[in-house]
PyMOL commands that place a pseudoatom at each C-alpha (Angstrom):
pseudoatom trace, name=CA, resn=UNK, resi=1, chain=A, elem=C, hetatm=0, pos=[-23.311, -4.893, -11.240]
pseudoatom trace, name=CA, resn=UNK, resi=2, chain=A, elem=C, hetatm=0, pos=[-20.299, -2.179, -11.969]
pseudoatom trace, name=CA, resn=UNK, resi=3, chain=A, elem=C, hetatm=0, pos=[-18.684, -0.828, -9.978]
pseudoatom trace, name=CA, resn=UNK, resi=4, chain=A, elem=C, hetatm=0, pos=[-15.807, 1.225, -9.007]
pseudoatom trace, name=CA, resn=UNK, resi=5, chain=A, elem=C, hetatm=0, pos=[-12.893, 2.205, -6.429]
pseudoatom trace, name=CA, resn=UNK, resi=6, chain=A, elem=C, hetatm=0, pos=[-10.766, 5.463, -6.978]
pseudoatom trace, name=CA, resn=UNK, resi=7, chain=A, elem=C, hetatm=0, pos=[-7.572, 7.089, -5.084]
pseudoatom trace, name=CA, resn=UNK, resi=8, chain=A, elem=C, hetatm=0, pos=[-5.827, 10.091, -5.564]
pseudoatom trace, name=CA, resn=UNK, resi=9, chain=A, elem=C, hetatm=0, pos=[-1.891, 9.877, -4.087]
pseudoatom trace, name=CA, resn=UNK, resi=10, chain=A, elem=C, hetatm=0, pos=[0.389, 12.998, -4.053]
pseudoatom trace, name=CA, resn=UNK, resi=11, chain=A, elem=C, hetatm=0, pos=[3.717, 12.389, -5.038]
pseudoatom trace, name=CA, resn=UNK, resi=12, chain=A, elem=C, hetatm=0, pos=[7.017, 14.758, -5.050]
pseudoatom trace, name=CA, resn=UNK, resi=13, chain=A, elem=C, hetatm=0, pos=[8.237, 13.890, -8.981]
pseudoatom trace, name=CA, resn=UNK, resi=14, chain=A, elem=C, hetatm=0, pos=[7.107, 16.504, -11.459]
pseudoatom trace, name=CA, resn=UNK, resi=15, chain=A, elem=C, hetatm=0, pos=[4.300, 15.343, -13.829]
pseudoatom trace, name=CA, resn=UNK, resi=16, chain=A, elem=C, hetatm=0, pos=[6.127, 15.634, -16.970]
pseudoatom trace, name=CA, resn=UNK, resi=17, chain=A, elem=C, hetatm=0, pos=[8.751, 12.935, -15.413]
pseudoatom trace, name=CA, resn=UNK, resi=18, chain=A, elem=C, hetatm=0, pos=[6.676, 10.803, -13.654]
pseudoatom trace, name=CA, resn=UNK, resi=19, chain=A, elem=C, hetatm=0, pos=[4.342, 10.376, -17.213]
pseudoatom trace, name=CA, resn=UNK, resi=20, chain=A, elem=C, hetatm=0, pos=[7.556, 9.268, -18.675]
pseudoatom trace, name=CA, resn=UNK, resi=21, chain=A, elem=C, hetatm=0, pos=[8.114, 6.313, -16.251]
pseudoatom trace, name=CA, resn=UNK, resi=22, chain=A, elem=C, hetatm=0, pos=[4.697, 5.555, -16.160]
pseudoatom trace, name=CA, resn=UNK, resi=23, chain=A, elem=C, hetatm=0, pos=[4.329, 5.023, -19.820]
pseudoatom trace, name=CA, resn=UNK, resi=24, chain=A, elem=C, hetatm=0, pos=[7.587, 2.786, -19.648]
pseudoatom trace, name=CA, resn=UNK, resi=25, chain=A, elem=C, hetatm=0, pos=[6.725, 1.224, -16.580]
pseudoatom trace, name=CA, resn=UNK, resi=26, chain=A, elem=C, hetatm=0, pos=[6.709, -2.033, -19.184]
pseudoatom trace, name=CA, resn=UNK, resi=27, chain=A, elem=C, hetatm=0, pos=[10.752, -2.004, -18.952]
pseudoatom trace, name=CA, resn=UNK, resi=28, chain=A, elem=C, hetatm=0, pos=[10.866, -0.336, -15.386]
pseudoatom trace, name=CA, resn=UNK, resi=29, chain=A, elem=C, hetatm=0, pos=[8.536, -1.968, -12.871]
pseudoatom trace, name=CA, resn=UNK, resi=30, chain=A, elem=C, hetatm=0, pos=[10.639, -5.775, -13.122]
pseudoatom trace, name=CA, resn=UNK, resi=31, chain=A, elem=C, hetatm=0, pos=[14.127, -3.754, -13.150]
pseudoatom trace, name=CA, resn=UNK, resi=32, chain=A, elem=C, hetatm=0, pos=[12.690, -1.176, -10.237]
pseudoatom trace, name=CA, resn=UNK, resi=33, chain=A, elem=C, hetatm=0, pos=[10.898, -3.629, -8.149]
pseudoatom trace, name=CA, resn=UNK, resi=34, chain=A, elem=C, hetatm=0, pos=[11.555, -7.291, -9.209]
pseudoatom trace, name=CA, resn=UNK, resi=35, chain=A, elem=C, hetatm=0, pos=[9.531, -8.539, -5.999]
pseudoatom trace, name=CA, resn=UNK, resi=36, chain=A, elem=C, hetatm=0, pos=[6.596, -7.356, -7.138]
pseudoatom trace, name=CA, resn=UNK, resi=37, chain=A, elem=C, hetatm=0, pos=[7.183, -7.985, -11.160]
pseudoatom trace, name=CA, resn=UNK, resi=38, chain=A, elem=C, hetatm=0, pos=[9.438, -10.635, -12.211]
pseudoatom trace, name=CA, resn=UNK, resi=39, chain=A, elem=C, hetatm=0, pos=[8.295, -9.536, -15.873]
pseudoatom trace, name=CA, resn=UNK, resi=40, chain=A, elem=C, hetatm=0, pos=[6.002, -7.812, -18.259]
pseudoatom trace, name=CA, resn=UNK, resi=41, chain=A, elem=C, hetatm=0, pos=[6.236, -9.116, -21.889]
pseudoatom trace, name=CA, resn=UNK, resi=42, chain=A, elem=C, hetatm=0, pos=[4.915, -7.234, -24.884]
pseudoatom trace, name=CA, resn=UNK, resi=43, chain=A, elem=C, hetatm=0, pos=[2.561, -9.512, -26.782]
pseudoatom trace, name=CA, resn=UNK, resi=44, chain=A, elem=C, hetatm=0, pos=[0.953, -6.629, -29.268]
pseudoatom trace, name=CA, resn=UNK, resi=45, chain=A, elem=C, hetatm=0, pos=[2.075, -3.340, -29.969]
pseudoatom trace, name=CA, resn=UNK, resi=46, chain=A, elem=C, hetatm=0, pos=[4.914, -1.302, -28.407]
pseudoatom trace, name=CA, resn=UNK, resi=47, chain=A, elem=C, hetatm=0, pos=[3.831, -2.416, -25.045]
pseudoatom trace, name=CA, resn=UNK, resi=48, chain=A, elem=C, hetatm=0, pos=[2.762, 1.555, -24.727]
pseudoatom trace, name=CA, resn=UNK, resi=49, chain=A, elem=C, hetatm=0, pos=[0.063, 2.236, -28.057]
pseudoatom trace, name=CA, resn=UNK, resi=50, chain=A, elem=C, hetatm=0, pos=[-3.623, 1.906, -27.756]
pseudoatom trace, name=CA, resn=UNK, resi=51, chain=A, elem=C, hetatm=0, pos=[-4.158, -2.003, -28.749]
pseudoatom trace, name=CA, resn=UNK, resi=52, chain=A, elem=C, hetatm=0, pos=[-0.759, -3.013, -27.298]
pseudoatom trace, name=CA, resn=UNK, resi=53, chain=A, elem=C, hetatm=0, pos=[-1.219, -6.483, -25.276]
pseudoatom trace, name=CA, resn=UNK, resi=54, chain=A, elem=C, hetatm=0, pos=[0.958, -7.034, -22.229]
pseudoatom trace, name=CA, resn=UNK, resi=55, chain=A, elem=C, hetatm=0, pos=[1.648, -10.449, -20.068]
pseudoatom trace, name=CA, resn=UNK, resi=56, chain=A, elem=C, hetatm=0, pos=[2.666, -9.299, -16.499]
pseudoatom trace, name=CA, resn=UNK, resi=57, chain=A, elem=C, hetatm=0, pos=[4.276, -12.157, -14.483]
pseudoatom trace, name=CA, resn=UNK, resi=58, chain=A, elem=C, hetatm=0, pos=[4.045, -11.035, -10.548]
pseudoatom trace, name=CA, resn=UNK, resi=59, chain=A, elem=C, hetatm=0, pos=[6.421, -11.330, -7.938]
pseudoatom trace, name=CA, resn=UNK, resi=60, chain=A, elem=C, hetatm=0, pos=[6.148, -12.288, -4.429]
pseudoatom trace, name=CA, resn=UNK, resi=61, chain=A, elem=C, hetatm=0, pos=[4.976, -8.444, -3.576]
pseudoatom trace, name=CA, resn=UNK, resi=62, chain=A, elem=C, hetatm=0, pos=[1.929, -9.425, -5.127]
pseudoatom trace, name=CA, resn=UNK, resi=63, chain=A, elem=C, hetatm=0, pos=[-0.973, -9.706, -2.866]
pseudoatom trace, name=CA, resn=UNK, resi=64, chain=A, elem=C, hetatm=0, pos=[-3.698, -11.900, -5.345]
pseudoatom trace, name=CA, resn=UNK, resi=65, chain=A, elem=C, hetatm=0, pos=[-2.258, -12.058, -8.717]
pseudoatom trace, name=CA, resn=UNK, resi=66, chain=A, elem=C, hetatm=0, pos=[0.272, -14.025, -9.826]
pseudoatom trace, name=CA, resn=UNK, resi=67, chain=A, elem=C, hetatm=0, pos=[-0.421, -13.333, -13.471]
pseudoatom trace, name=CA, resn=UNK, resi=68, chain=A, elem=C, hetatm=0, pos=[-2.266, -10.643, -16.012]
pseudoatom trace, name=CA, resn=UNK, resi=69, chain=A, elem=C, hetatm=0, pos=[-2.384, -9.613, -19.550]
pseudoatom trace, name=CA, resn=UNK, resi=70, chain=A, elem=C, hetatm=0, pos=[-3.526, -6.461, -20.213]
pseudoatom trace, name=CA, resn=UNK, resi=71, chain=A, elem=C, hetatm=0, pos=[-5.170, -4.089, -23.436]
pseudoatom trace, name=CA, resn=UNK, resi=72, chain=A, elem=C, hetatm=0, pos=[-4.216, -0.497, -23.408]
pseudoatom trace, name=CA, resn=UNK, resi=73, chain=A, elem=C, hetatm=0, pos=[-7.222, 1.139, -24.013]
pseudoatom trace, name=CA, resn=UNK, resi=74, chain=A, elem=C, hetatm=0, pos=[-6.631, 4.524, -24.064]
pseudoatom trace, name=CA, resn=UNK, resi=75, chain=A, elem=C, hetatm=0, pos=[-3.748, 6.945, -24.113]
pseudoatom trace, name=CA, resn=UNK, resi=76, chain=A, elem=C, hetatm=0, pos=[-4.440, 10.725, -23.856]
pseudoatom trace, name=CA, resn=UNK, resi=77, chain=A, elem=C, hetatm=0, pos=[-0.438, 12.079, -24.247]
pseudoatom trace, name=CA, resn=UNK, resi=78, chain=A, elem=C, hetatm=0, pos=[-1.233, 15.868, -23.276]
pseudoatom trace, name=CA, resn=UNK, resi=79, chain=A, elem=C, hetatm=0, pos=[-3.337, 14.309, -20.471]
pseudoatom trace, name=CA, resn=UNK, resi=80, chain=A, elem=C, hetatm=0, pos=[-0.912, 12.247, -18.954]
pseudoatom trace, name=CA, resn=UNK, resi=81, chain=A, elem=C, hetatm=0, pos=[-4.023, 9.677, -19.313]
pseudoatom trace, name=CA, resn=UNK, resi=82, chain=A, elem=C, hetatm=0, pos=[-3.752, 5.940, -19.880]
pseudoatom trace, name=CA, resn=UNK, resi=83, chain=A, elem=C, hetatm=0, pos=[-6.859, 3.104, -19.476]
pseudoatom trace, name=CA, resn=UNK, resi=84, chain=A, elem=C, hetatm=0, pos=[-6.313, -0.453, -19.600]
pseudoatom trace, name=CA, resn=UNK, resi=85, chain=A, elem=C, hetatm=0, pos=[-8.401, -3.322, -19.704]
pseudoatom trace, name=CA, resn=UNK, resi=86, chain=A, elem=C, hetatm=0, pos=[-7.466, -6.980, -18.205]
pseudoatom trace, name=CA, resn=UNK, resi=87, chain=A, elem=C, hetatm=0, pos=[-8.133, -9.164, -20.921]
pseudoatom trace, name=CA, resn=UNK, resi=88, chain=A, elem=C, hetatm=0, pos=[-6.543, -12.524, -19.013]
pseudoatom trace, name=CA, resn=UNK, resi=89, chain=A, elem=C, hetatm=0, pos=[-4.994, -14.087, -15.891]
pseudoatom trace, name=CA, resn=UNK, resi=90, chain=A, elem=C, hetatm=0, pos=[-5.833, -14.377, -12.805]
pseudoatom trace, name=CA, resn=UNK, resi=91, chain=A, elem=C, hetatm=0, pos=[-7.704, -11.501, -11.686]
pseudoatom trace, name=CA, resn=UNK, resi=92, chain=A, elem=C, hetatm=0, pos=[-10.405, -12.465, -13.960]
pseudoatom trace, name=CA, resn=UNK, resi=93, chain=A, elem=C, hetatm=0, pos=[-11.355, -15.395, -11.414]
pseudoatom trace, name=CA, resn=UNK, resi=94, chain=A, elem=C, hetatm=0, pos=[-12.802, -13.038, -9.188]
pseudoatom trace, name=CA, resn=UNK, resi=95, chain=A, elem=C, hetatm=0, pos=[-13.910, -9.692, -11.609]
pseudoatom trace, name=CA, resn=UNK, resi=96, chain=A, elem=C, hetatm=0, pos=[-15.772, -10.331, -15.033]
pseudoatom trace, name=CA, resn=UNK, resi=97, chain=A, elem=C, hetatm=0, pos=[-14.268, -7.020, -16.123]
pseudoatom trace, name=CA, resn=UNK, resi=98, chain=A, elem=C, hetatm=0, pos=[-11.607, -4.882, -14.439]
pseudoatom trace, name=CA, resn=UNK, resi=99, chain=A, elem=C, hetatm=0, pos=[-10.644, -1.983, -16.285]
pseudoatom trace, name=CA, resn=UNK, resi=100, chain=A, elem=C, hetatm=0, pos=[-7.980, 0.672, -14.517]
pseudoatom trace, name=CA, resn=UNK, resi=101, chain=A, elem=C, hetatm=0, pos=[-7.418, 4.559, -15.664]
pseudoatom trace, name=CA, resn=UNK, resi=102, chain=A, elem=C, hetatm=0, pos=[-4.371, 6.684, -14.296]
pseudoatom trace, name=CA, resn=UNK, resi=103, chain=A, elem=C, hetatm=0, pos=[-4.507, 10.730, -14.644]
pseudoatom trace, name=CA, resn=UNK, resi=104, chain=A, elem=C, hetatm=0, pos=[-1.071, 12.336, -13.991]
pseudoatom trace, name=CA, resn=UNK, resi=105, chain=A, elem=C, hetatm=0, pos=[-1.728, 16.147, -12.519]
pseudoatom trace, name=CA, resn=UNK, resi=106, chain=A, elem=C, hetatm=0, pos=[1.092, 18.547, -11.962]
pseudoatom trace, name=CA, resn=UNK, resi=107, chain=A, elem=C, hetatm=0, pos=[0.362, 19.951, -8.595]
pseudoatom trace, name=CA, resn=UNK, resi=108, chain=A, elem=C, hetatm=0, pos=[3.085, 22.294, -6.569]
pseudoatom trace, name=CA, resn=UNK, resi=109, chain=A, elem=C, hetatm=0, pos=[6.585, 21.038, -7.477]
pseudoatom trace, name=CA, resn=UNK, resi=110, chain=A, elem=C, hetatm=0, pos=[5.414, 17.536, -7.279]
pseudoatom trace, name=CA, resn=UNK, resi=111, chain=A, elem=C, hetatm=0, pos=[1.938, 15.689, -8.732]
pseudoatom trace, name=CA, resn=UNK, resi=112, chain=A, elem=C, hetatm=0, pos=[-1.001, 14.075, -8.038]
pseudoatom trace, name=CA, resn=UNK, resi=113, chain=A, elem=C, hetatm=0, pos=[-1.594, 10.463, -9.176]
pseudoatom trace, name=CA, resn=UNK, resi=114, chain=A, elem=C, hetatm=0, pos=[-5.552, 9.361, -9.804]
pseudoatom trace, name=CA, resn=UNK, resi=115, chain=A, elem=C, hetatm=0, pos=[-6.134, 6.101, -10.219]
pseudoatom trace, name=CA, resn=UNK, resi=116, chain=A, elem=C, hetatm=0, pos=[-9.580, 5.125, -10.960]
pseudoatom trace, name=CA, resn=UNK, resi=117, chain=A, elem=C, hetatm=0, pos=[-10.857, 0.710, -11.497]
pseudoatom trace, name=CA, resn=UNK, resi=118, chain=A, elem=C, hetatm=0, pos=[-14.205, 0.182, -12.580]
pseudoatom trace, name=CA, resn=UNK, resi=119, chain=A, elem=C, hetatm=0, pos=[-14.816, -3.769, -11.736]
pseudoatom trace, name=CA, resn=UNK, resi=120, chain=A, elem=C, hetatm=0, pos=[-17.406, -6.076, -11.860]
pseudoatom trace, name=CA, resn=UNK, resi=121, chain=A, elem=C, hetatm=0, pos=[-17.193, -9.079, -9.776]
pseudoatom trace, name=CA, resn=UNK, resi=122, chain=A, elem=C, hetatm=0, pos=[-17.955, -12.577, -10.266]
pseudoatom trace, name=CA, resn=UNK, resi=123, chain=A, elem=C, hetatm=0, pos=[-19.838, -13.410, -7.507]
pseudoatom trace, name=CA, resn=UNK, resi=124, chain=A, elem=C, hetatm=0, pos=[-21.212, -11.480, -4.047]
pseudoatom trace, name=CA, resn=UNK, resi=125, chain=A, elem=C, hetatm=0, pos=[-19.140, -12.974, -2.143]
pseudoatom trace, name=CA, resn=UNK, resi=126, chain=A, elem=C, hetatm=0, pos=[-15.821, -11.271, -3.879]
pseudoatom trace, name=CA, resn=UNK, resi=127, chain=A, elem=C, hetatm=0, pos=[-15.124, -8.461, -2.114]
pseudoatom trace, name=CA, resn=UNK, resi=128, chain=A, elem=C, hetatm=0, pos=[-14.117, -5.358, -3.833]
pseudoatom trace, name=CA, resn=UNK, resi=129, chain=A, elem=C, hetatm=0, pos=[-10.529, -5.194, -5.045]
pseudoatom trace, name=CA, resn=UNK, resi=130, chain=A, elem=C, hetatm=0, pos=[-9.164, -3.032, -2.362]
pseudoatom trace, name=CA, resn=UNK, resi=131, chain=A, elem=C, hetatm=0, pos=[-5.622, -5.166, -2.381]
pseudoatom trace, name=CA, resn=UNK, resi=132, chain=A, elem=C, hetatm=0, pos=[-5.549, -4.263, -5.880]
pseudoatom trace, name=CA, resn=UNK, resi=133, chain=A, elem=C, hetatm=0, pos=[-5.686, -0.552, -4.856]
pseudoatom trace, name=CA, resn=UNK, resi=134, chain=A, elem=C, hetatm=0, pos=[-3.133, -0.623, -2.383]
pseudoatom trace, name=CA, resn=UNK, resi=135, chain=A, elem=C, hetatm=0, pos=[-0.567, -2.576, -4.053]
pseudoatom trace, name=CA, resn=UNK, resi=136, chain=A, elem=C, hetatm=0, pos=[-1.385, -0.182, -6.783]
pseudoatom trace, name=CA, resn=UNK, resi=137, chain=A, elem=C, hetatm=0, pos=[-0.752, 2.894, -4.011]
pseudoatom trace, name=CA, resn=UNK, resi=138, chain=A, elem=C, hetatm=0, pos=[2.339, 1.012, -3.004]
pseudoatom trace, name=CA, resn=UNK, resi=139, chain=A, elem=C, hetatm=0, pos=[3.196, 1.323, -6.604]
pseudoatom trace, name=CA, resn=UNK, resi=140, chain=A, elem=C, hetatm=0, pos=[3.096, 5.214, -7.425]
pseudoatom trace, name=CA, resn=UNK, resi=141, chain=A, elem=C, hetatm=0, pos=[4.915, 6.086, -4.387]
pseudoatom trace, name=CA, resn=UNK, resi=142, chain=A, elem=C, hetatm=0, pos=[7.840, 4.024, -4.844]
pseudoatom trace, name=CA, resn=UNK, resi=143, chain=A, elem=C, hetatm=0, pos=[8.048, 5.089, -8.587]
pseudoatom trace, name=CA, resn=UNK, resi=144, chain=A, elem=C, hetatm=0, pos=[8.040, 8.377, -7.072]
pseudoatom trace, name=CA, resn=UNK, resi=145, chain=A, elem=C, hetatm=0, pos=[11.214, 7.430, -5.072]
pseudoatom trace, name=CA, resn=UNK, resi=146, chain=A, elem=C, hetatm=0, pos=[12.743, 5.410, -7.520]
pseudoatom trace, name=CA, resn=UNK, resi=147, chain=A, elem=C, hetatm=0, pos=[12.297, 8.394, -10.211]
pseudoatom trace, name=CA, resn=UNK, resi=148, chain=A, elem=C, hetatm=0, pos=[14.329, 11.300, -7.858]
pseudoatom trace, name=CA, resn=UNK, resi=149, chain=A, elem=C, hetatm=0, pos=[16.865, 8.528, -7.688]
pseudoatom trace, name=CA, resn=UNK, resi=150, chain=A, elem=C, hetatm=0, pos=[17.091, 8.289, -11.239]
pseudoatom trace, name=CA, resn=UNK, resi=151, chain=A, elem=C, hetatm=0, pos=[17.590, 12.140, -12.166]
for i in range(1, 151): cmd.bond("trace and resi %d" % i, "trace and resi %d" % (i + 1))
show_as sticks, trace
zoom trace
């Protein structure tokens, strides 16, 4: 049975900026925070297109996955929108299907970051993928402080 988990974080980087990071985050996240990514290869694509393929080799930050690839699914420019789907790794031992959108909303001076999973899991017993959520929380905010370090 599907199902799905969603969180909305405020953060104090304009939209416009934080969109940019976010759609690099392939080349940030292991330079910006190497304990929770020691790398993300591009397998397909630009790493950034729909149909790009990426290989994402966690750190030690990591709370369940040591290791991912990913599909982007969807990328909606003027909607600071991006889906992906995990295709691979680890992750998949406990979710049939785990597929993650990200909206980027200018809000104030600053944004608002939804980020929305729709999941399946592989058994009853998994529980729902709330690590996945927070590490992904833990995520936005510090690319929000790593991208007003960066101006």
């Amino acid at each position: 049975m599907a199902s799905k988990l969603e969180v909305d974080v405020e953060i104090k980087c304009n939209a416009d900026k934080y969109w940019e990071f976010i759609r690099d985050s392939y080349i940030i996240f292991p330079k910006a925070f190497p304990d929770q990514y020691k790398s993300i290869k591009v397998l397909e694509g630009d790493g950034k297109s729909v149909g790009s393929v990426r290989h994402i080799t966690y750190g030690e930050g990591s709370p369940l996955v040591k290791e991912s690839e990913e599909r982007v699914d969807i990328v909606d420019e003027a909607g600071k929108k991006v889906s992906y789907s995990v295709i691979g790794g680890d992750l998949l031992k406990y979710y049939k299907n785990f597929k993650a959108t990200l909206v980027i909303t200018p809000k104030g001076d600053g944004s608002s970051v939804k980020w929305t999973c729709d999941y399946e899991k592989a058994s009853e017993e998994i529980p729902d993928p709330n690590l996945i959520k927070e590490f992904a929380v833990k995520n936005f905010l510090e690319l929000d402080d790593y991208s007003r370090k960066t101006i």
